[in-house]
C-alpha positions in Angstrom: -27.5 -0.4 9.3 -24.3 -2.1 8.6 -23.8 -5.1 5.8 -23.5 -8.4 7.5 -20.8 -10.1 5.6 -21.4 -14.0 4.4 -19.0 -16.6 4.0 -19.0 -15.6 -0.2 -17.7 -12.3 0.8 -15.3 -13.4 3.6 -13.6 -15.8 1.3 -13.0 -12.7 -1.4 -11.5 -10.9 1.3 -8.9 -13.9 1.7 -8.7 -14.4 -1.8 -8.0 -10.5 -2.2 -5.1 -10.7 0.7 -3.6 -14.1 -1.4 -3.2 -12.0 -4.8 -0.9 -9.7 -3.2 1.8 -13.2 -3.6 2.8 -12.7 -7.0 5.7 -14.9 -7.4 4.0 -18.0 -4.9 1.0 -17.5 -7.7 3.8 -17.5 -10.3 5.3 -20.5 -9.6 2.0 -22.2 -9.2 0.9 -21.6 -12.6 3.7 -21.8 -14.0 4.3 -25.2 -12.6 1.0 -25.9 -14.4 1.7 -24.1 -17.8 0.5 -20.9 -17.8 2.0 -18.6 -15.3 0.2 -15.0 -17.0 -3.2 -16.5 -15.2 -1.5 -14.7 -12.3 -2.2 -11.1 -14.0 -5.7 -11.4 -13.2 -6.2 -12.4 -10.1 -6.1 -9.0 -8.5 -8.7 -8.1 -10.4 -10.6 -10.6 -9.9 -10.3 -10.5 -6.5 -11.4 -6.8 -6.9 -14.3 -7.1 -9.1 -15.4 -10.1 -7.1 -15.5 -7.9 -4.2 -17.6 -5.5 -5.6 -20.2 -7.6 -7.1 -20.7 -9.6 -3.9 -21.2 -6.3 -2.1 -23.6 -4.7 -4.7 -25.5 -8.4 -5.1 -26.1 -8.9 -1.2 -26.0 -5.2 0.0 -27.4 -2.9 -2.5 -30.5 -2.0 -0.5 -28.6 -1.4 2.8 -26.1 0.7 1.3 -25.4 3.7 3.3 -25.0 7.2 1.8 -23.7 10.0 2.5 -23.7 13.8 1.3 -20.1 13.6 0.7 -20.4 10.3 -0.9 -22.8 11.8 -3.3 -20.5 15.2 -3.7 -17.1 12.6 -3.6 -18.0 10.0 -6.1 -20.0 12.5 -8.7 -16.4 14.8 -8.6 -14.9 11.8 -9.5 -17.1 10.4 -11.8 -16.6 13.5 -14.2 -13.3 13.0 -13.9 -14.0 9.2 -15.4 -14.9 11.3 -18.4 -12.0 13.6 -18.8 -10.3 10.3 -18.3 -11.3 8.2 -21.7 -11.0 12.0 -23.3 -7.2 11.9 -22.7 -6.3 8.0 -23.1 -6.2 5.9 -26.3 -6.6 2.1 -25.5 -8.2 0.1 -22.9 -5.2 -1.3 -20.9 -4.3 2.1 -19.4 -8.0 3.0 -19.6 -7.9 0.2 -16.6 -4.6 1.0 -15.1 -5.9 4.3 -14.6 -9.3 3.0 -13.3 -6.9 1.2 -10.7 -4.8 3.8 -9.7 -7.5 6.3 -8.9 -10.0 4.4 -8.1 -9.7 1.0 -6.7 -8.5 2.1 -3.5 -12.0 4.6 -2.8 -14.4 2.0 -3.8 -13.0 -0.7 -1.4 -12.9 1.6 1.5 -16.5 3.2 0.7 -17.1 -0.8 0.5 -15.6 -1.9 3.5 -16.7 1.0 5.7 -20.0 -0.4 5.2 -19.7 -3.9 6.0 -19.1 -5.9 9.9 -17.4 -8.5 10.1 -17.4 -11.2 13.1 -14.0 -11.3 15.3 -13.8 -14.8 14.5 -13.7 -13.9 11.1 -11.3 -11.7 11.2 -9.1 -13.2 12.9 -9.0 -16.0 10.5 -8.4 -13.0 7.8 -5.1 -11.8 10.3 -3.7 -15.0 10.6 -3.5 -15.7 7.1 -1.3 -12.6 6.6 0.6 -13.5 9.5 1.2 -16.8 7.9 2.3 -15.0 5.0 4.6 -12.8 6.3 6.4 -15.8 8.6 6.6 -17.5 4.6 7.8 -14.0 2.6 10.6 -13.7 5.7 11.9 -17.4 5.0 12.1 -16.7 1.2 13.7 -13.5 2.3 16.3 -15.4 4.2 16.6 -18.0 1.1 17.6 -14.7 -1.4 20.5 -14.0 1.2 21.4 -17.7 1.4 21.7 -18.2 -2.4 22.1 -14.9 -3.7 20.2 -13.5 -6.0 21.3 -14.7 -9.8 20.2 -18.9 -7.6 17.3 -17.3 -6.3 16.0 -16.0 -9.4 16.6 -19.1 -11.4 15.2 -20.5 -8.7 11.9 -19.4 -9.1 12.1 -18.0 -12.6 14.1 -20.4 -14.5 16.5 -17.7 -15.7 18.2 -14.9 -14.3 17.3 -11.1 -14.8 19.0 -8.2 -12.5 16.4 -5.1 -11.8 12.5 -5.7 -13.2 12.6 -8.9 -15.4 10.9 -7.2 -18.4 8.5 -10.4 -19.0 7.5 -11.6 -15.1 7.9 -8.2 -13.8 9.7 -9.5 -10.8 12.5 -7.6 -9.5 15.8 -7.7 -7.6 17.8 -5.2 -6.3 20.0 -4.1 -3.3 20.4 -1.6 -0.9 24.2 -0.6 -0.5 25.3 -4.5 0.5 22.3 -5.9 1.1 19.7 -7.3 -1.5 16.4 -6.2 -2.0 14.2 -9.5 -2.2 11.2 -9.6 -3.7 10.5 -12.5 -1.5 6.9 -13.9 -2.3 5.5 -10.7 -3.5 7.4 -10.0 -6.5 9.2 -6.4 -5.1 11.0 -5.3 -2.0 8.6 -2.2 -1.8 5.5 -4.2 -2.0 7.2 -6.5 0.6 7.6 -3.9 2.9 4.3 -2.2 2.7 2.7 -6.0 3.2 4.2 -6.1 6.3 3.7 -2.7 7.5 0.0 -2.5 6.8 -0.3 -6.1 8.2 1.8 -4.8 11.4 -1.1 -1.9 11.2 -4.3 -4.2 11.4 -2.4 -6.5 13.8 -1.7 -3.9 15.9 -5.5 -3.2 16.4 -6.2 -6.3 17.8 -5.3 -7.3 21.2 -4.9 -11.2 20.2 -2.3 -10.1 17.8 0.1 -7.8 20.5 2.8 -10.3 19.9 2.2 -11.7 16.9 2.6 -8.6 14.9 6.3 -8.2 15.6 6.5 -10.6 12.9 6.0 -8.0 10.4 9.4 -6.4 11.7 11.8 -8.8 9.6 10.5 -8.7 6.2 9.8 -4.7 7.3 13.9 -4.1 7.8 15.1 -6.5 5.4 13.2 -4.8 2.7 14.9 -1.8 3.2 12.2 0.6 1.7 13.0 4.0 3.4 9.6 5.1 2.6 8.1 2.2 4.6 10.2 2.9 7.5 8.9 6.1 7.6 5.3 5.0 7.9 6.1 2.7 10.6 8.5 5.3 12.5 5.5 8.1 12.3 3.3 5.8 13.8 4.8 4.3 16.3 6.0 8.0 17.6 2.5 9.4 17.1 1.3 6.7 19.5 4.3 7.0 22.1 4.8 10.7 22.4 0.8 11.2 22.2 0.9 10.0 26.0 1.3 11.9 28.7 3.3 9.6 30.7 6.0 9.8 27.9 6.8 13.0 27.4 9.3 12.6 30.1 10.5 9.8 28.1 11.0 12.6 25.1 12.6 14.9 27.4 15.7 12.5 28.1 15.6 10.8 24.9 16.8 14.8 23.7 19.5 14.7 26.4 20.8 11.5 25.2 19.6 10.2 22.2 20.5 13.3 20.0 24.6 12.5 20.8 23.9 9.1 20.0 21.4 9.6 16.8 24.8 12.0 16.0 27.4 8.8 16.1 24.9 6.7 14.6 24.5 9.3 11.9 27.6 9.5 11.3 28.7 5.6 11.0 25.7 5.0 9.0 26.5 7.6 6.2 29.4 5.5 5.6 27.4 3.3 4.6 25.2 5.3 2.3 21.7 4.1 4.0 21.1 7.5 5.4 21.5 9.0 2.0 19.3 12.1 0.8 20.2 10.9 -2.9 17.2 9.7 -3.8 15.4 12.8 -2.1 17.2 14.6 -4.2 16.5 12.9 -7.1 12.6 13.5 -6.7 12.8 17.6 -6.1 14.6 17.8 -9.2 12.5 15.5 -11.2 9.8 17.1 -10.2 10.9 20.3 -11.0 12.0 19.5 -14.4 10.6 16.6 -15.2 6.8 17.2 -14.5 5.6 19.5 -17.5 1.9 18.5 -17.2 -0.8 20.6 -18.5 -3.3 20.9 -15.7 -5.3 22.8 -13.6 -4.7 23.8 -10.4 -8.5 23.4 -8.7 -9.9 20.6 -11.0 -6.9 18.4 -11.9 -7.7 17.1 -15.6 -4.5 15.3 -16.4 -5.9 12.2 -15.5 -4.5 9.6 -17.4 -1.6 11.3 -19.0 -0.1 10.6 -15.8 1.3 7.6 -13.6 0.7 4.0 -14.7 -1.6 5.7 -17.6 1.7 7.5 -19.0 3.5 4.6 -19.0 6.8 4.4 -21.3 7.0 8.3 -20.6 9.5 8.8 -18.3 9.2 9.9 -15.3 5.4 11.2 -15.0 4.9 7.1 -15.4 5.5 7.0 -12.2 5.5 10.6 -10.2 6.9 9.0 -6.8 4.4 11.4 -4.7 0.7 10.4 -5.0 -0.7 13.9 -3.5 1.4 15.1 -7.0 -0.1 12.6 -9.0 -3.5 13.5 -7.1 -2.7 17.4 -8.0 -2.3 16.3 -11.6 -5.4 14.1 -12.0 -8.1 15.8 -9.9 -6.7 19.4 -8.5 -7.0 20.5 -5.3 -10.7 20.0 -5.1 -10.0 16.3 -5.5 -7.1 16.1 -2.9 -9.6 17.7 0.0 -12.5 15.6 -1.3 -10.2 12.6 -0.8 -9.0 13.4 3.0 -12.6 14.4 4.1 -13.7 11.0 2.3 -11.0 9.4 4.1 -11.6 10.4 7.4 -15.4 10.1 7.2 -15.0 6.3 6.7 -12.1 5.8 8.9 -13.1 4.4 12.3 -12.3 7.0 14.8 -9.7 6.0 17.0 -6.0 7.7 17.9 -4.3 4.5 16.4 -6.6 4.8 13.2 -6.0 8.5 13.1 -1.9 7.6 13.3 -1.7 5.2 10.7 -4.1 8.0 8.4 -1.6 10.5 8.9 1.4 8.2 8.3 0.3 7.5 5.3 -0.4 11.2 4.7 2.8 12.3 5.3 4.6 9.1 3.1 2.4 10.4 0.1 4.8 12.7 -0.5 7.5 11.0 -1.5 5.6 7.5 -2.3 3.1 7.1 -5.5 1.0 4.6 -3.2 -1.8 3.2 -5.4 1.2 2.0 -8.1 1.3 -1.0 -5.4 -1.1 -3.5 -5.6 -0.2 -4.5 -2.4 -1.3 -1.2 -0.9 -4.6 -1.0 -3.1 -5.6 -4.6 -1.5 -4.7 -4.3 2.5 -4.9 -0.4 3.0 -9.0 -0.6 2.7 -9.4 -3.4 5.1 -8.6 -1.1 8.0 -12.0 0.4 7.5 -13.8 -3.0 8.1 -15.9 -2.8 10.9 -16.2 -5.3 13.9 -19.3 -6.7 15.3 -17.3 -7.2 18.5 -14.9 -3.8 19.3 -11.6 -5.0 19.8 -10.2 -1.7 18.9 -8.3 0.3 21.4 -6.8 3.9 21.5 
């Protein structure tokens, strides 16, 4: 029996979505004196989740053989866990990387939610993607040293070391970190908000919105998410594969020219690509094993102020490293057990697969709070495949 949701737990889902805005929360508090207050709302907006669920659902809880097997694999590795680390603050950072993700989707996978509800929740990120594209626009307006001292009171090129907001480009073009706080955590606000939009008919056209602050964030790893999808769902058609046929006769000259134009430019560059394989390679000495993982913690966020294992840049690595390849299948089979099953569903799963490569995902807090709430459940189907 699924978990009806009440209006407490609605509003921490809309409270969860709203601590994605880092800088809009920034300049709130800062306006009112304290502007660190923003640190904690995501996990606030976590834990608040949580206890709500466990308060009003714990006897309706639904459980399943490979939640028992999933949770108690993990659970060891909780131990192994405080074993390797030495203070509390990566103790949680850990505990978030690993973690946070699993528990909302085992949480949301349980719970319905009315249509009306929930499309109060996709309007709100609607909203906030139409306001994250203006402040986009504003970044290319003033440039980026106004911008910052805009919002910041001082200027800081790359991470600003105390706000941990960031500005960069992309070849010509600037990387905003509009009202999020990073270009990559604007892009994959608005690709997983495109996502869940894209499940609901009443949203057909108003997803497109995503798009802007999408391309302007210029996060090739985020375009690759959207690309996969949006393929998976055209070419899986029978009536397209005519489409595919001439798009080879054609398209491939033109992809060619285009190609060629654009590595001018540098934005087709396999630099970066590069860059990983041979970190990887020589950058990754972690003691581990195999089957069962057991650096956890001396990688990613955990590692932090370690070089490159701090952040890996592939989260089935950084899932190799923690939990081995027992953990990595336990995580796909948990994954697909709660996902609804649909052909769209199944795309964006696989997209997100595939972008784990090259991607530490979880390191975004962006990701950790919208990914999960594609496994809500609807007490009217709207979905379609």
């Amino acid at each position: 029996m699924k978990v009806k949701l009440n209006k407490f737990f609605y509003w921490s889902i809309l409270f969860q979505i709203l601590a994605t805005q880092g800088v809009l929360f920034f300049i709130i508090f800062k306006y009112i004196g304290n502007w660190e207050i923003k640190k904690i709302l995501h996990p606030i907006s976590f834990f608040l989740v949580v206890m709500v669920f466990i308060v009003k659902s714990s006897k309706k809880i639904k459980i399943t053989i490979l939640d028992i097997l999933f949770f108690g694999y993990f659970l060891v590795l909780l131990v192994v866990m405080f074993i390797n680390i030495n203070n509390l603050e990566s103790a949680y950072i850990v505990f978030r990387e690993v973690y946070f993700v699993f528990i909302l989707v085992f949480i949301f996978s349980q719970v319905e939610i009315r249509q009306e509800q929930w499309n109060k929740v996709l309007n709100l990120i609607f909203y906030l993607l139409i306001l994250n594209s203006v402040f986009i626009l504003i970044t290319n307006y003033l440039g980026p040293e106004k911008y910052m001292k805009m919002i910041t009171g001082r200027y800081q090129w790359g991470v600003d070391p105390e706000y941990k907001i960031k500005m960069s480009n992309f070849f010509k073009f600037w990387r905003s970190p509009a009202l999020i706080g990073e270009a990559a955590s604007v892009a994959y606000f608005s690709v997983i908000g495109y996502f869940l939009m894209d499940q609901n008919k009443k949203f057909k056209n108003k997803k497109y919105i995503a798009l802007f602050p999408l391309i302007f964030s210029f996060v090739r790893s985020a375009y690759l998410v959207f690309f996969l999808y949006e393929s998976l769902k055209f070419f899986t058609k029978k009536k397209n594969l005519k489409i595919l046929v001439l798009i080879f006769k054609i398209g491939v000259p033109l992809l060619l020219i285009l190609g060629f134009v654009l590595s001018k430019y540098d934005i087709l560059s396999l630099e970066s690509l590069q860059q990983r394989f041979y970190l990887w390679e020589n950058n990754t000495k972690i003691d581990y094993n195999s089957f069962f993982g057991g650096a956890i913690g001396n990688v990613g966020g955990g590692a932090r102020g370690q070089g490159f294992i701090s952040t890996i840049d592939s989260y089935w690595l950084f899932m190799l490293f923690s939990s081995g390849i027992i953990g990595i299948s336990l995580t796909i089979l948990f994954i697909y057990e709660k996902s609804i099953k649909t052909n769209k569903f199944l795309f964006i799963l696989l997209s997100f697969l595939f972008a784990g490569f090259f991607v530490s995902l979880t390191q975004s807090l962006v990701f950790l709070a919208l990914f999960p709430l594609l496994f809500i459940r609807f007490k009217k189907q709207t979905l379609t495949t």
